[in-house]
C-alpha atoms as one frame of an Amber mdcrd trajectory, in Angstrom:
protein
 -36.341 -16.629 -38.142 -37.746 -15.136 -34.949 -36.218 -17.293 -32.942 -32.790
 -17.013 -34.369 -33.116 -13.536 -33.824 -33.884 -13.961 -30.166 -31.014 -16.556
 -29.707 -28.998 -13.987 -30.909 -30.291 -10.866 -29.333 -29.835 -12.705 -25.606
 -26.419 -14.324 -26.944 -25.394 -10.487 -27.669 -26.962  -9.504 -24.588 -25.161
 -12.534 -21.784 -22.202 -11.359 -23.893 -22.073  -7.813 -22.826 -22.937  -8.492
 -19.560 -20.065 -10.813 -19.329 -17.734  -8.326 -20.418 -18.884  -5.699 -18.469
 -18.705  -7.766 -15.113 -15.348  -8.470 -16.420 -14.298  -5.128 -16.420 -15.565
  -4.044 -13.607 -13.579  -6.687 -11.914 -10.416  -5.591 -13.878 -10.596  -2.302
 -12.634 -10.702  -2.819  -9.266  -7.661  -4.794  -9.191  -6.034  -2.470 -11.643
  -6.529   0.330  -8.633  -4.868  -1.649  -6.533  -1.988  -3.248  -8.495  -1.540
   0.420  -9.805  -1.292   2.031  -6.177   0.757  -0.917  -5.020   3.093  -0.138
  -7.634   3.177   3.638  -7.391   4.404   3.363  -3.184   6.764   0.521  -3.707
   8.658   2.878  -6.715   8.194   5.615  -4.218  10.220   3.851  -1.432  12.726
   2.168  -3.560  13.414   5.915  -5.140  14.220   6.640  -1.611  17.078   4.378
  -1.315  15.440   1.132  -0.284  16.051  -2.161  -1.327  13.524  -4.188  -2.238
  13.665  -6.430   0.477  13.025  -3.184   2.632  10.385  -1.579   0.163   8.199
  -5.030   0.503   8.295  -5.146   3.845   7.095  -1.223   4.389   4.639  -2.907
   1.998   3.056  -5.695   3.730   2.729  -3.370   6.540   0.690  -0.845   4.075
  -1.280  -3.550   2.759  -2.548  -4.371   6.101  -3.091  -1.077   7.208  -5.158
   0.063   4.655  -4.669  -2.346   1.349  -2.969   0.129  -0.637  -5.832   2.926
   0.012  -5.078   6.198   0.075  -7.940   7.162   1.192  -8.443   4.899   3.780
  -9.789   5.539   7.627 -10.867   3.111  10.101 -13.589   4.235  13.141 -12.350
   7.825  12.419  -9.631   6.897  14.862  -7.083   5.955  11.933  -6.776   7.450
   8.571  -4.422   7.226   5.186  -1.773   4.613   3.996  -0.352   4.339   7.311
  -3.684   4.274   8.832  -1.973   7.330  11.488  -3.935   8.319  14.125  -3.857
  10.945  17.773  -0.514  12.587  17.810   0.741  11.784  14.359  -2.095  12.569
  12.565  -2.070  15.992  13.819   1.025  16.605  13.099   0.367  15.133   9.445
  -2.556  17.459   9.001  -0.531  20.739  10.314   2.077  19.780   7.520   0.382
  19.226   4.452  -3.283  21.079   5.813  -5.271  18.403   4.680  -6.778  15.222
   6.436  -4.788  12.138   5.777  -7.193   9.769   3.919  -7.277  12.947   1.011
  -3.563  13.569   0.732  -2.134  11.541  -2.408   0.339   8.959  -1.952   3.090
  10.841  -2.643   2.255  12.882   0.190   1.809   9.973   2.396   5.149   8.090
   1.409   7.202  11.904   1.884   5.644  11.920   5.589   5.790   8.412   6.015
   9.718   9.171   5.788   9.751  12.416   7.426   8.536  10.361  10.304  11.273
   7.846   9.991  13.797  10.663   9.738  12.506  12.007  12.855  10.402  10.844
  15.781  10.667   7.606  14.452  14.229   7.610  13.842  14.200   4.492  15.957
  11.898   2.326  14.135  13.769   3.368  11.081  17.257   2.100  12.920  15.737
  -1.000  14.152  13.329  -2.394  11.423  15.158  -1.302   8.194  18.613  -0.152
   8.788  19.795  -3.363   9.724  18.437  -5.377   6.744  20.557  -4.657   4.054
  20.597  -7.419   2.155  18.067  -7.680  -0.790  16.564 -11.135   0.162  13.252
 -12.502   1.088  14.676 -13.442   4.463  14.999  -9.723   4.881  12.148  -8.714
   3.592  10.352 -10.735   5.902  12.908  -9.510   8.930  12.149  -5.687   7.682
   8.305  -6.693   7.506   7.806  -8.129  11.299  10.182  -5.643  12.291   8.393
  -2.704  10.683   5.530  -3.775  12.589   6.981  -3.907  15.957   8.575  -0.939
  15.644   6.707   1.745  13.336   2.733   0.259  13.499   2.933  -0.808  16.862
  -0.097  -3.515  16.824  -1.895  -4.348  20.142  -1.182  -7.972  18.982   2.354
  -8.512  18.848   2.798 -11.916  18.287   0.780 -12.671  15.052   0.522  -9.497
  13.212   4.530  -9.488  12.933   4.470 -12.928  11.766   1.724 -12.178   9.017
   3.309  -8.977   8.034   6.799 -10.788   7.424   5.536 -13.679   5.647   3.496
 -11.151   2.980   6.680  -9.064   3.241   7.964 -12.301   1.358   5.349 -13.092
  -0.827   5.770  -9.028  -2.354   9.479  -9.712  -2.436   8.605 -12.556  -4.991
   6.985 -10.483  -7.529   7.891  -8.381 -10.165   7.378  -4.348  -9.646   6.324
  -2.536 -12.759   7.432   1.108 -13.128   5.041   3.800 -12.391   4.920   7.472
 -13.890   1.190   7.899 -12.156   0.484  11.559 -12.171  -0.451  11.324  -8.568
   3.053  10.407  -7.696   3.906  13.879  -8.535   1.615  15.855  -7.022   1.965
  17.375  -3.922  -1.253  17.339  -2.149
């Protein structure tokens, strides 16, 4: 009888620690999938396409994989991963450092940005891809990094960019109503 009970207790035991590993893992993709979600229904409430939405995407995913919160070398910070210049200017406007303003924060400056200094990347990587395709998304993708991130390698980042542009144009969006998409800071 002991030793049913002790075949059980560890079977009980393996089987919680399975599901908790589980979870765990769930979670962590759930963050992602959720913040994924919440910036693509940001930019398509904005007027894009989806063609254009996944390739502002791709570029976001490389940047910072759909983190927020994200900084690299305390040279580059947020969604966008902005830096010098335009992370000032960020800061001044919502008076808080990138990688802690919410998304929705993020996405409104990403496309105060576009309506503004970088009117041109706007005209050049999204403006001219109006068709809702996965050719396009992959055009708006390498274009979007040409023009808006500006990589010091220009020849394969553009190429990666527009091929996930393609792969996000593939899948199927869910709706978010995240709390954090309304908040303003």
């Amino acid at each position: 009888m002991k030793k049913i009970s002790r075949v059980i207790i560890a079977f009980a035991l393996l089987l919680a620690l399975s599901v908790s590993l589980f979870h765990t893992r769930a979670s962590a993709i759930t963050t992602t999938e959720r913040n994924r979600n919440e910036i693509y229904s940001q930019l398509v409430a904005r007027g894009l396409t989806k063609a254009q939405a996944c390739g502002i995407l791709a570029n976001i995913e490389y940047e910072s994989s759909y983190n927020p919160n994200a900084w690299y070398k305390n040279i580059s910070y947020g969604l966008c991963q902005w830096q010098g210049d335009r992370l000032k200017v960020f800061q001044d406007t919502y008076k808080t450092e990138a990688q802690r303003a919410s998304i929705y924060n993020q996405i409104s400056y990403l496309f105060t940005e576009l309506s503004g200094k970088e009117k041109n990347a706007y005209k050049k990587s999204i403006v001219p891809y109006t068709k809702n395709t996965a050719d396009e998304a992959y055009n708006v993708g390498y274009m979007f990094c040409l023009k808006f991130e500006r990589p010091l390698d220009q020849k394969t980042n553009p190429v990666n960019r527009g091929n996930k542009a393609k792969q996000l144009f593939a899948m199927n969006f869910t709706a978010t109503t995240s709390s954090s998409s309304a908040k303003k800071t």
